[in-house]
PyMOL commands that place a pseudoatom at each C-alpha (Angstrom):
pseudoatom trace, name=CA, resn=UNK, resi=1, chain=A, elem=C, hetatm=0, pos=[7.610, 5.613, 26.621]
pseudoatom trace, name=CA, resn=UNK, resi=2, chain=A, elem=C, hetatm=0, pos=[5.653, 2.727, 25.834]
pseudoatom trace, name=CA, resn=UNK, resi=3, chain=A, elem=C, hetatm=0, pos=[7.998, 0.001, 24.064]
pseudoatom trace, name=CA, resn=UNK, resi=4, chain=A, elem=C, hetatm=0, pos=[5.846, -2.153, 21.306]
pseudoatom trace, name=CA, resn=UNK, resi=5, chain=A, elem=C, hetatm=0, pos=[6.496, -5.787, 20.097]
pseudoatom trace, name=CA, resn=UNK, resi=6, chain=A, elem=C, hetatm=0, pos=[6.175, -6.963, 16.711]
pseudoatom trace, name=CA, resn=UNK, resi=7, chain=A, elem=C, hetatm=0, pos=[3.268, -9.080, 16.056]
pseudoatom trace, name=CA, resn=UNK, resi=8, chain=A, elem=C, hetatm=0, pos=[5.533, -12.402, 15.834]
pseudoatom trace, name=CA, resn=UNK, resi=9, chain=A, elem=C, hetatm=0, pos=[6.750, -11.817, 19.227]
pseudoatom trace, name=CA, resn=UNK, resi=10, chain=A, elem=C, hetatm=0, pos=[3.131, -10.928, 20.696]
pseudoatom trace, name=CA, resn=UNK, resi=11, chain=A, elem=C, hetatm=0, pos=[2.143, -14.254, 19.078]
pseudoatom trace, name=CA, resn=UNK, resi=12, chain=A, elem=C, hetatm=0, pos=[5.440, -15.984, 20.387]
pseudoatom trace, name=CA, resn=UNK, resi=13, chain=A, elem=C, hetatm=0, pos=[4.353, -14.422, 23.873]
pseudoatom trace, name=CA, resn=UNK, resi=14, chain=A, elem=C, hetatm=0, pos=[0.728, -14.857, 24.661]
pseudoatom trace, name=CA, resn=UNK, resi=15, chain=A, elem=C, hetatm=0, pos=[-0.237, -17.576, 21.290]
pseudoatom trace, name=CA, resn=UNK, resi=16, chain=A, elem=C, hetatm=0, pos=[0.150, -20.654, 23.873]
pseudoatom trace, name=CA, resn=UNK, resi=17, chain=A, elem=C, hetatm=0, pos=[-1.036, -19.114, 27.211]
pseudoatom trace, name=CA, resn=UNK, resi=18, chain=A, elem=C, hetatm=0, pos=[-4.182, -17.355, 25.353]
pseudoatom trace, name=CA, resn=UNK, resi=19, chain=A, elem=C, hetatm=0, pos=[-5.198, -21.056, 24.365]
pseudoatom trace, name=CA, resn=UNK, resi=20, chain=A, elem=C, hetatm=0, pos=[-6.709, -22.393, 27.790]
pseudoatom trace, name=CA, resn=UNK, resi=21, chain=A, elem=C, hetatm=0, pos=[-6.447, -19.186, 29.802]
pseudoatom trace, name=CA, resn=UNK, resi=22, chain=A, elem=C, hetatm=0, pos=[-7.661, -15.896, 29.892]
pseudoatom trace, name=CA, resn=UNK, resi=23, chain=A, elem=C, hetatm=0, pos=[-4.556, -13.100, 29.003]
pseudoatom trace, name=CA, resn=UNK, resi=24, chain=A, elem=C, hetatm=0, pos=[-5.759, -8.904, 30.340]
pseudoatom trace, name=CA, resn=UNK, resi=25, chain=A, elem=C, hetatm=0, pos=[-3.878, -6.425, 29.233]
pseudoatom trace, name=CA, resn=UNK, resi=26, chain=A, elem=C, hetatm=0, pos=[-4.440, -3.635, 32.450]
pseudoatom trace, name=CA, resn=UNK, resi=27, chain=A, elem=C, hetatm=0, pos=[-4.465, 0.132, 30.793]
pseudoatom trace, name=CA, resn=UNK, resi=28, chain=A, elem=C, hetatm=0, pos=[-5.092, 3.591, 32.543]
pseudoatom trace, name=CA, resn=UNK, resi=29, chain=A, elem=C, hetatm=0, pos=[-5.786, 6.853, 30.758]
pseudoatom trace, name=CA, resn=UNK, resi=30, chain=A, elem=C, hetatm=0, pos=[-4.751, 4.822, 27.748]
pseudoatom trace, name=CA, resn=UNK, resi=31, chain=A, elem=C, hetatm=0, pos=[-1.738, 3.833, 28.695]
pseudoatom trace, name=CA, resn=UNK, resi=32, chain=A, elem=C, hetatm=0, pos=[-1.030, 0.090, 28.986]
pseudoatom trace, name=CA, resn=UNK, resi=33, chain=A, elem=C, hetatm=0, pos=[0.445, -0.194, 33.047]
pseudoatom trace, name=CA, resn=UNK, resi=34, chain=A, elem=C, hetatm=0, pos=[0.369, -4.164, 32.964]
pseudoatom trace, name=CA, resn=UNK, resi=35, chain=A, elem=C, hetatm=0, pos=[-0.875, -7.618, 32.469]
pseudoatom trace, name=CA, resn=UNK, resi=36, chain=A, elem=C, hetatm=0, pos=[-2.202, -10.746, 33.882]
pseudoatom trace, name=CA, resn=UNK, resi=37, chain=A, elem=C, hetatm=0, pos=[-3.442, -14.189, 32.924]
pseudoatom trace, name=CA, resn=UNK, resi=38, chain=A, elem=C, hetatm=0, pos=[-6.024, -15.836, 34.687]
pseudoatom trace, name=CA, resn=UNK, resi=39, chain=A, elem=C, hetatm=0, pos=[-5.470, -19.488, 33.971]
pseudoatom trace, name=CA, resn=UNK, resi=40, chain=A, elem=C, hetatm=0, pos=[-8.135, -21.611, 33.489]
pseudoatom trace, name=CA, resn=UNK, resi=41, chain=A, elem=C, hetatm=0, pos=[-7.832, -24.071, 36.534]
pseudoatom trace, name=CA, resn=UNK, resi=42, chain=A, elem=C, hetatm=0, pos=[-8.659, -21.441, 38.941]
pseudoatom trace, name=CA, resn=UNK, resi=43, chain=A, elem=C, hetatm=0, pos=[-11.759, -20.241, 36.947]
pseudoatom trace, name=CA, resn=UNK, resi=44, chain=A, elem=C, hetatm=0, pos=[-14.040, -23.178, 38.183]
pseudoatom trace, name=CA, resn=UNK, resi=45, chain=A, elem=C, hetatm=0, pos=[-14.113, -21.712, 41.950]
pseudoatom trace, name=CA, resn=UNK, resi=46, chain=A, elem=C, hetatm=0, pos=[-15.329, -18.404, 39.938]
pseudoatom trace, name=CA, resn=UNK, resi=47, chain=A, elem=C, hetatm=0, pos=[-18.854, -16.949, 40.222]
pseudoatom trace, name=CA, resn=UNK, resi=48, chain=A, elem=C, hetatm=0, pos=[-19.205, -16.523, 36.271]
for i in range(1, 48): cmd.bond("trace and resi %d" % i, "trace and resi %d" % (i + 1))
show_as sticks, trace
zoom trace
């Protein structure tokens, strides 16, 4: 069972990170399995 935030705590969660960094939310048969940030000092090595 997937658990759910409200949208305060999503905010409170991934508001700051989002700002300089990329946030993925990984989901299979649409179900959400994960997530990952890819912050941005490791983008500049990146073939973009």
């Amino acid at each position: 069972m997937l658990k759910s935030y409200p949208p305060e705590v999503v905010r409170q969660i991934y508001g700051g990170i989002s700002q300089n960094n990329l946030c993925f939310v990984i989901e299979v048969n649409s179900e959400i399995i994960g997530e990952c940030w890819l912050l941005d000092k490791h983008t500049d090595s990146m073939l973009i």
